[in-house]
Backbone as CSV, one residue per row, in Angstrom:
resi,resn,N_x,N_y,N_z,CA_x,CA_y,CA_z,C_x,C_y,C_z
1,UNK,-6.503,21.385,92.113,-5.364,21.523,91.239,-4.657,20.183,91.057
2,UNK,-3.870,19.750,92.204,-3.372,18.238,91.793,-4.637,16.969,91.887
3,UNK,-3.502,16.046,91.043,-4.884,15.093,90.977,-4.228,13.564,91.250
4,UNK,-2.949,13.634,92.312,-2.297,12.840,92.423,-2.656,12.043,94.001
5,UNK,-3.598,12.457,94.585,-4.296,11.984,96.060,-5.570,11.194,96.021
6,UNK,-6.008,10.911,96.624,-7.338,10.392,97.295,-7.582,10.146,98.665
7,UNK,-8.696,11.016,98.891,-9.030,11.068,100.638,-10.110,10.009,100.626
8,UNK,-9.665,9.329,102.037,-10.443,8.447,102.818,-10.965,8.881,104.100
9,UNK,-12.352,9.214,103.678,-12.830,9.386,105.728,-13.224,8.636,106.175
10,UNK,-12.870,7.839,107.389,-12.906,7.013,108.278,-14.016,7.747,109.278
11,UNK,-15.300,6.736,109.599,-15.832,6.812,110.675,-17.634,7.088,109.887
12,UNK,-18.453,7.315,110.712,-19.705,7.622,110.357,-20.198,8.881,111.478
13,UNK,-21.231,9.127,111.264,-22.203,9.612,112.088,-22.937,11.353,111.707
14,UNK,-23.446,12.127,112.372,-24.276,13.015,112.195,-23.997,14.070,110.653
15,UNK,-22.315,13.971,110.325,-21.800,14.900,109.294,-21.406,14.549,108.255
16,UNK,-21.903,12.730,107.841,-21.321,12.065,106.879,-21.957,12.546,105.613
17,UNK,-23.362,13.056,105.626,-24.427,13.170,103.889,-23.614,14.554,103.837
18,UNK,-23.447,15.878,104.777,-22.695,17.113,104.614,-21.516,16.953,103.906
19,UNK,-20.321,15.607,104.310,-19.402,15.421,103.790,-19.651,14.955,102.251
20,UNK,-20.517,14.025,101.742,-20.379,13.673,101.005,-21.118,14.871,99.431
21,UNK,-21.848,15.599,100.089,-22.882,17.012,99.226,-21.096,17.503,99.228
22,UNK,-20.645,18.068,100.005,-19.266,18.900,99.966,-17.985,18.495,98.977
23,UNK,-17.668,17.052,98.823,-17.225,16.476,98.139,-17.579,16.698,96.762
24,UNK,-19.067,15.870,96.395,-19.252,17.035,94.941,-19.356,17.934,94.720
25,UNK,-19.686,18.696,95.692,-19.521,20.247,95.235,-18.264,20.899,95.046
26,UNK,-17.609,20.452,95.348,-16.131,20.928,95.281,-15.162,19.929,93.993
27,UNK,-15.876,18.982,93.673,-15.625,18.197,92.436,-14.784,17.429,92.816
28,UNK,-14.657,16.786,94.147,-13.508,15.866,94.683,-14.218,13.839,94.520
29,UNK,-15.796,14.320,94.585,-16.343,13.340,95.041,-15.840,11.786,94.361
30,UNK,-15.366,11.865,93.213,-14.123,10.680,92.499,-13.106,10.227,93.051
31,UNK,-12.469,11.048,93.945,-11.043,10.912,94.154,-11.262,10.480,96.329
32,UNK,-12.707,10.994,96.688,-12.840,10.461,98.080,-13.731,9.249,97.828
33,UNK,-12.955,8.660,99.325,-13.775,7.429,99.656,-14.489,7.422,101.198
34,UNK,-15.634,7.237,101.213,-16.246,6.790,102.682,-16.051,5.806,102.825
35,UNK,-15.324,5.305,104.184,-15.030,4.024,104.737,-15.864,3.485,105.369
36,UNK,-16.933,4.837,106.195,-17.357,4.425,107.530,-16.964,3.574,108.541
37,UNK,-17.728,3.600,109.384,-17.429,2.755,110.480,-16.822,1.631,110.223
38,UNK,-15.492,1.821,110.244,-14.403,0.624,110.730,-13.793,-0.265,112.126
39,UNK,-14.704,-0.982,112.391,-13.856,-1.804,113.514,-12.179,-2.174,113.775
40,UNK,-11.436,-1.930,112.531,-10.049,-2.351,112.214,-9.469,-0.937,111.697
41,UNK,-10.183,0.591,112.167,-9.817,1.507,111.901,-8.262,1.985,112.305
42,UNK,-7.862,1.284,112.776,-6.311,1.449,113.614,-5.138,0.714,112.832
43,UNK,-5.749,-0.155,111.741,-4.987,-0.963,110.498,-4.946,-0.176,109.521
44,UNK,-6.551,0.641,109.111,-6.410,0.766,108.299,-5.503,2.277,108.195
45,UNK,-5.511,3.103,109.132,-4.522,3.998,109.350,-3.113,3.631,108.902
46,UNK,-2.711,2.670,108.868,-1.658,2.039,109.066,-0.887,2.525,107.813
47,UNK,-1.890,2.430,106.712,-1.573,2.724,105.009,-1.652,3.961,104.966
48,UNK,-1.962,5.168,105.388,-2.083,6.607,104.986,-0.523,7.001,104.676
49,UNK,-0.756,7.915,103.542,0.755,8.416,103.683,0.793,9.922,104.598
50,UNK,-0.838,10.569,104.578,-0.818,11.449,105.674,-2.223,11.440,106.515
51,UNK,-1.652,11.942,107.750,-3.230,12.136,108.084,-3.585,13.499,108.827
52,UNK,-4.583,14.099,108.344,-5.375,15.194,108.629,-6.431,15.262,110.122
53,UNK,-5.935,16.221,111.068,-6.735,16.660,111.915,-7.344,17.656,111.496
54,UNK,-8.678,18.259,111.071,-8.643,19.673,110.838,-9.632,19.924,112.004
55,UNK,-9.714,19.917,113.302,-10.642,20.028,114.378,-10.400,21.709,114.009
56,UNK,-11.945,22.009,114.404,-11.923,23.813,115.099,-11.643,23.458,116.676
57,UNK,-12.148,22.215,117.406,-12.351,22.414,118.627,-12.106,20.900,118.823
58,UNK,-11.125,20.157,119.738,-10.803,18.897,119.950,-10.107,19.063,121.527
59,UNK,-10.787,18.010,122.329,-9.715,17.745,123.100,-8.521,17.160,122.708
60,UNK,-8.246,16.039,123.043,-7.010,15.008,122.115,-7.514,13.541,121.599
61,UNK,-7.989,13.685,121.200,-8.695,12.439,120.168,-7.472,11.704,120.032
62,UNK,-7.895,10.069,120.430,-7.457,8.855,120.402,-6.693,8.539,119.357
63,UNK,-7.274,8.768,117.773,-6.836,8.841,116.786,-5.438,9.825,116.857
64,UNK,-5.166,10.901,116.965,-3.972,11.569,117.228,-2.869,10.341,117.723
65,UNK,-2.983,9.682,118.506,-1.893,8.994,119.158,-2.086,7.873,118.479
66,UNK,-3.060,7.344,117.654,-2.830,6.737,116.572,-2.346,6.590,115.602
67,UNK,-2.131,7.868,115.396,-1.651,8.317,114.281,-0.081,8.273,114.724
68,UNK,0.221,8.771,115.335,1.370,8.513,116.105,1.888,7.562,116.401
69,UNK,1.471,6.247,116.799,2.061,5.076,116.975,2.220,4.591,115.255
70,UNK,1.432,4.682,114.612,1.495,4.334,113.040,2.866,5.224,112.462
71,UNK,3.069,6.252,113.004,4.273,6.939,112.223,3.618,7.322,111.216
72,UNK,2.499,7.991,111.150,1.643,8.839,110.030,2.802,10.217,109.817
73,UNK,2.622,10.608,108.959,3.122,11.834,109.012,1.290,12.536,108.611
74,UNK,1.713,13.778,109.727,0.233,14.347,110.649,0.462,16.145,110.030
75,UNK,-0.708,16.732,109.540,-1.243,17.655,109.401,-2.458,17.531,110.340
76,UNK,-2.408,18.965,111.233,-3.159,19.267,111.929,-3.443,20.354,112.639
77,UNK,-4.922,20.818,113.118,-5.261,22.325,113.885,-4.673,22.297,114.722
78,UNK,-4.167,23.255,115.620,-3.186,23.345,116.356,-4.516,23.629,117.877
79,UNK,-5.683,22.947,117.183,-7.391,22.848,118.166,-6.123,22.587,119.866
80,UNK,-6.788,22.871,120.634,-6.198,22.223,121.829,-5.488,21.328,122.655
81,UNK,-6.059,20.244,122.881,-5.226,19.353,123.315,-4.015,18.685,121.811
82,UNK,-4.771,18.971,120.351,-3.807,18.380,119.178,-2.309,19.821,119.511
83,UNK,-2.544,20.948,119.610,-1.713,21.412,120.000,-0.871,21.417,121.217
84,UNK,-1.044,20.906,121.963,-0.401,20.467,123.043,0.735,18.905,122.773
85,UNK,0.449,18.449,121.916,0.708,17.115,121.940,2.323,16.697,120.295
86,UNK,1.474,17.583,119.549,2.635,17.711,118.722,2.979,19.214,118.446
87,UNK,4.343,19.131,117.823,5.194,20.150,117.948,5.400,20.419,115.648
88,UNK,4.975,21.488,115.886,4.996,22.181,114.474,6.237,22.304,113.685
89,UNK,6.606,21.048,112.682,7.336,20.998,111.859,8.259,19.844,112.226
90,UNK,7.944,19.535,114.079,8.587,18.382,114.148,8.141,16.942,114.016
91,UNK,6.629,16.727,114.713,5.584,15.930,115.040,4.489,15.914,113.655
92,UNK,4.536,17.180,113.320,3.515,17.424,112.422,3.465,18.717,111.600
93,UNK,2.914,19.072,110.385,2.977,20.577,110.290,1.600,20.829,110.946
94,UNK,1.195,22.027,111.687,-0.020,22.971,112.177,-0.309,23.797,111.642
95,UNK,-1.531,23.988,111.714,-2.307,25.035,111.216,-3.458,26.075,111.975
96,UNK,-3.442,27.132,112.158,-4.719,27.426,113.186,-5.994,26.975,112.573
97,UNK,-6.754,26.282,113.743,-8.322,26.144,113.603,-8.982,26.958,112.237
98,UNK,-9.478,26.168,111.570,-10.465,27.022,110.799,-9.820,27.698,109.875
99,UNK,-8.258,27.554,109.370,-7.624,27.951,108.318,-7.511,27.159,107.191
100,UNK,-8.326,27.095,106.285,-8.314,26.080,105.777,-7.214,26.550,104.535
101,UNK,-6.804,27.716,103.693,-5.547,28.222,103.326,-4.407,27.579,103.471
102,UNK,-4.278,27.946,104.919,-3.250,27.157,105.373,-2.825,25.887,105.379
103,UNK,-4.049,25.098,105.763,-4.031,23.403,105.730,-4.058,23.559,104.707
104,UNK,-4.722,23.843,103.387,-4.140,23.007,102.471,-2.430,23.392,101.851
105,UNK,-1.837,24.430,102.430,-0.570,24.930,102.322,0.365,23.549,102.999
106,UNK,-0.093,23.353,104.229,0.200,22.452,104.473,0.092,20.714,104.048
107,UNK,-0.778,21.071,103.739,-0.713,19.648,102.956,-0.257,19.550,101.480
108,UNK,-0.473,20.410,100.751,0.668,20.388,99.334,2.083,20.367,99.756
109,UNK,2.984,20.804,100.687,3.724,20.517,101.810,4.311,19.066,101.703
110,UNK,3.425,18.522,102.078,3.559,16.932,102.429,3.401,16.108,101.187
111,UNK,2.582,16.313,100.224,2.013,15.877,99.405,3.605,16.232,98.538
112,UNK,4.189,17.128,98.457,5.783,17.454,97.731,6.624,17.064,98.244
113,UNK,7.214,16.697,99.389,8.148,16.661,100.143,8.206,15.290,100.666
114,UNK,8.861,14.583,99.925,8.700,13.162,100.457,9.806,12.973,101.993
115,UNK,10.682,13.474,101.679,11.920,13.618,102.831,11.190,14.437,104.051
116,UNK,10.225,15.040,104.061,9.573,15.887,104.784,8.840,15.311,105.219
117,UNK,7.856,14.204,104.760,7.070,13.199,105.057,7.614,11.967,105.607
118,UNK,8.642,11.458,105.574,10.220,10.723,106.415,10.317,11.007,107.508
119,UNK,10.708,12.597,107.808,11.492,13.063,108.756,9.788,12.898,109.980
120,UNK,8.909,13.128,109.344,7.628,13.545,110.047,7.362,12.516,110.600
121,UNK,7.549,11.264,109.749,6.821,9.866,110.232,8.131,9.477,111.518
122,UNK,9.035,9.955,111.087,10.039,8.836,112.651,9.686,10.031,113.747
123,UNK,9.959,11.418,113.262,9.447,11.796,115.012,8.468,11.795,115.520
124,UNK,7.007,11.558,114.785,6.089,10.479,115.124,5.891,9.430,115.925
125,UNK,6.614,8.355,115.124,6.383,7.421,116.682,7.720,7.208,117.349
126,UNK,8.616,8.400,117.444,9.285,8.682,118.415,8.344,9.446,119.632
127,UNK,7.710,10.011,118.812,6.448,10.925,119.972,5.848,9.890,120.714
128,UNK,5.518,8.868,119.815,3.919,8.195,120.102,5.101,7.266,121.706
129,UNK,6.289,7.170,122.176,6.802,6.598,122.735,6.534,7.201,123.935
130,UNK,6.255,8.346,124.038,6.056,9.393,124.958,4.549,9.040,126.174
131,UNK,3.478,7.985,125.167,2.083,8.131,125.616,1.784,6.187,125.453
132,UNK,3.371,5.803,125.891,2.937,3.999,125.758,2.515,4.230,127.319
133,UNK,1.100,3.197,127.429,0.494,2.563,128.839,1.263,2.409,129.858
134,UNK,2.386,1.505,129.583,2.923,1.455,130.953,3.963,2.144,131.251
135,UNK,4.656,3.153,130.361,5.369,4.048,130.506,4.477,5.539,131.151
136,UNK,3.253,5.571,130.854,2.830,6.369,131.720,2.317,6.147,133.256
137,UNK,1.897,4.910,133.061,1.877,4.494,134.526,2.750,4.655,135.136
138,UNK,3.971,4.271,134.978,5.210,4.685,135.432,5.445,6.086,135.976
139,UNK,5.527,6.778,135.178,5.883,8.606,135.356,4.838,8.600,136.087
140,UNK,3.469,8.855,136.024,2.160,9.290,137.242,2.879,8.573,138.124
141,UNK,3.269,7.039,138.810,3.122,6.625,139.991,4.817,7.293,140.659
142,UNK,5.586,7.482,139.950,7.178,8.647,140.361,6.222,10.021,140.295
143,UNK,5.788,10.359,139.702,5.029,12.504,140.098,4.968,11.921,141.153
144,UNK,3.971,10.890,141.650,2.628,11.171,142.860,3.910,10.861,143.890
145,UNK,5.010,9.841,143.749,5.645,9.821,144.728,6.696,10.716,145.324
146,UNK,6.557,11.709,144.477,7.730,12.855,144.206,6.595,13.983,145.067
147,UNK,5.392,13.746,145.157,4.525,14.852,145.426,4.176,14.544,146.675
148,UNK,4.268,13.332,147.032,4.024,12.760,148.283,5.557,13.072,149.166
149,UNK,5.917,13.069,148.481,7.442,13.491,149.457,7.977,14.626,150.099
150,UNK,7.066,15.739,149.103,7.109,17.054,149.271,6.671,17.156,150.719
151,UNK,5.688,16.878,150.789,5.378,17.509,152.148,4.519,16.295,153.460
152,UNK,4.714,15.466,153.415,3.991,14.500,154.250,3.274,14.907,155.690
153,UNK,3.908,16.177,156.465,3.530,16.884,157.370,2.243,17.583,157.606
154,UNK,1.991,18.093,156.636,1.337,19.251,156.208,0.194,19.424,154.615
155,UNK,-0.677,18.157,155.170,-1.858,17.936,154.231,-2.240,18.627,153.471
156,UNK,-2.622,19.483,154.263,-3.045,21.136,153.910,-2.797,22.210,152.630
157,UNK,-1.175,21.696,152.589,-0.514,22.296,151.444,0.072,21.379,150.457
158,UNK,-0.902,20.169,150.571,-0.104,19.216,149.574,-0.964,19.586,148.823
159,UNK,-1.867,20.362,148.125,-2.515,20.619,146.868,-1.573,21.845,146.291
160,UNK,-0.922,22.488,147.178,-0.304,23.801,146.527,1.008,23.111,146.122
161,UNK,1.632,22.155,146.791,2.968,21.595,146.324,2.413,20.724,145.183
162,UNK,1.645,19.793,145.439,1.235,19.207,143.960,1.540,19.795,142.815
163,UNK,0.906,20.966,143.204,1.004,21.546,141.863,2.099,22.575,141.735
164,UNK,3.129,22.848,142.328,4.081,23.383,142.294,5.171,22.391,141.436
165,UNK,4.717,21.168,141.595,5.836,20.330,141.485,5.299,19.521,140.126
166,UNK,3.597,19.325,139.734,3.108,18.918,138.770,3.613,20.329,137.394
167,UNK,3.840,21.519,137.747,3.811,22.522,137.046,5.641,22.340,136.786
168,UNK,6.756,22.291,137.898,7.771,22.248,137.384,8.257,20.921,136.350
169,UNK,7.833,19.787,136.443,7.676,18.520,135.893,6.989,18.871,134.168
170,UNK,6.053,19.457,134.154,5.950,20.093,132.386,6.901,21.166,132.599
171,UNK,7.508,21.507,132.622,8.438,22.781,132.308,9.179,22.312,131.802
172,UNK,9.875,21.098,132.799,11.112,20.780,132.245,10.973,19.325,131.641
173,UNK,9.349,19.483,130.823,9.139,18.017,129.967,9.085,16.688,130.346
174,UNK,9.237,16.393,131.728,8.651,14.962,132.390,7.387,14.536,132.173
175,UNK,6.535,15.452,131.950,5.079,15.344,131.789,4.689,15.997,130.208
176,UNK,3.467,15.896,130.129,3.233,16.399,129.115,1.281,17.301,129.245
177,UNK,0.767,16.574,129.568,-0.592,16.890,129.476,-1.365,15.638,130.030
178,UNK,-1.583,16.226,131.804,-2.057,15.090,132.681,-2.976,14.528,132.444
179,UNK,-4.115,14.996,131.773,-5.408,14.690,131.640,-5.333,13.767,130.440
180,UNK,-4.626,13.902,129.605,-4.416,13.176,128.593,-3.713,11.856,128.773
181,UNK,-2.452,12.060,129.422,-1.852,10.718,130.006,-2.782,10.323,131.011
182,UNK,-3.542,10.125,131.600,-3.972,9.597,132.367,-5.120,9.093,131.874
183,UNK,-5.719,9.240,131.148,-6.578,8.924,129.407,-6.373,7.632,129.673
184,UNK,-5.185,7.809,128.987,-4.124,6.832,127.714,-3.776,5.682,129.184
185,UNK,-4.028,5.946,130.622,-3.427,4.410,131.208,-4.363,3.391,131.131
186,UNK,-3.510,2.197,130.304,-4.478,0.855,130.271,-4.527,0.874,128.421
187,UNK,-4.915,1.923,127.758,-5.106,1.634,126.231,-3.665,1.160,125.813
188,UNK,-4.147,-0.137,125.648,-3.024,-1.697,124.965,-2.620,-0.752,123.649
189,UNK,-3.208,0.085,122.706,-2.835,0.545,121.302,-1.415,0.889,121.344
190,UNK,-0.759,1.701,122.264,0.470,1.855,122.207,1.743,1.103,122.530
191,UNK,1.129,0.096,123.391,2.468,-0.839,123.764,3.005,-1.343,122.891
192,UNK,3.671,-1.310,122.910,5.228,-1.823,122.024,4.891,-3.546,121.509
């Protein structure tokens, strides 16, 4: 229907000839561009006015917090770890996996709403502040010392306090998603 966009897919590999048969078949193939494999893929993000996760199934892809440090304003599956990480309507609009209805609801959304696309991009890399390197180093080396304090006596039950105390720490938002921050210690992309 509108004819005021053009998609860029970034990257190569096993689903690129599928993407590109899909493209004409759907009569877009004018208005997309294959970038492929970009070495400077983290620049060229830089220019999107949105960017699209549509995972059925993702842990938390690198790109997400890329997108995030760029202040993209982010459409995305609410796939797993991308749902864990941003917050629907604040971070990004969501969509369930495999709705594609929806995403594009969501993205005419964005594509209208320029103030909506504003508000999206600053709590963005207000987010992306959340997953800088040495700010997570930080928080892990206070948990572990907060967990180490719990119980120094009693070895035994420092896996049950760990996690008594790793579990109250996301509750009340100190943490976010360990496996993920702990990813992210050392990747220079987010430092300030």
């Amino acid at each position: 229907q509108r004819q005021d966009w053009q998609l860029w897919i970034v990257g190569d590999g096993s689903s690129l000839e599928d993407l590109r048969g899909q493209a004409t078949t759907l009569g877009i193939a004018d208005r997309t561009v294959f970038l492929g494999f970009r070495p400077d893929a983290r620049k060229v993000i830089q220019v999107f006015d949105i960017q699209l996760f549509p995972s059925r199934m993702e842990g938390t892809p690198n790109t997400l917090y890329e997108a995030l440090a760029a202040g993209n304003a982010i459409a995305a599956s609410t796939a797993d770890g991308q749902g864990e990480i941003l917050t629907d309507g604040t971070t990004a609009l969501m969509f369930p996996p495999g709705d594609i209805p929806r995403m594009g609801e969501q993205l005419t959304r964005l594509l209208d709403d320029a103030a909506l696309r504003d508000r999206l991009r600053a709590q963005a890399a207000q987010r992306a502040k959340d997953f800088d390197g040495r700010r997570t180093i930080e928080r892990l080396q206070s948990l572990y010392e907060r967990i180490m304090a719990v119980n120094l006596r009693a070895p035994f039950f420092l896996i049950q306090d760990a996690a008594r105390v790793m579990i109250r720490e996301r509750a009340e938002g100190r943490i976010v998603n360990i496996g993920s921050m702990s990813a992210l210690v050392g990747q220079p992309f987010l430092a300030p």
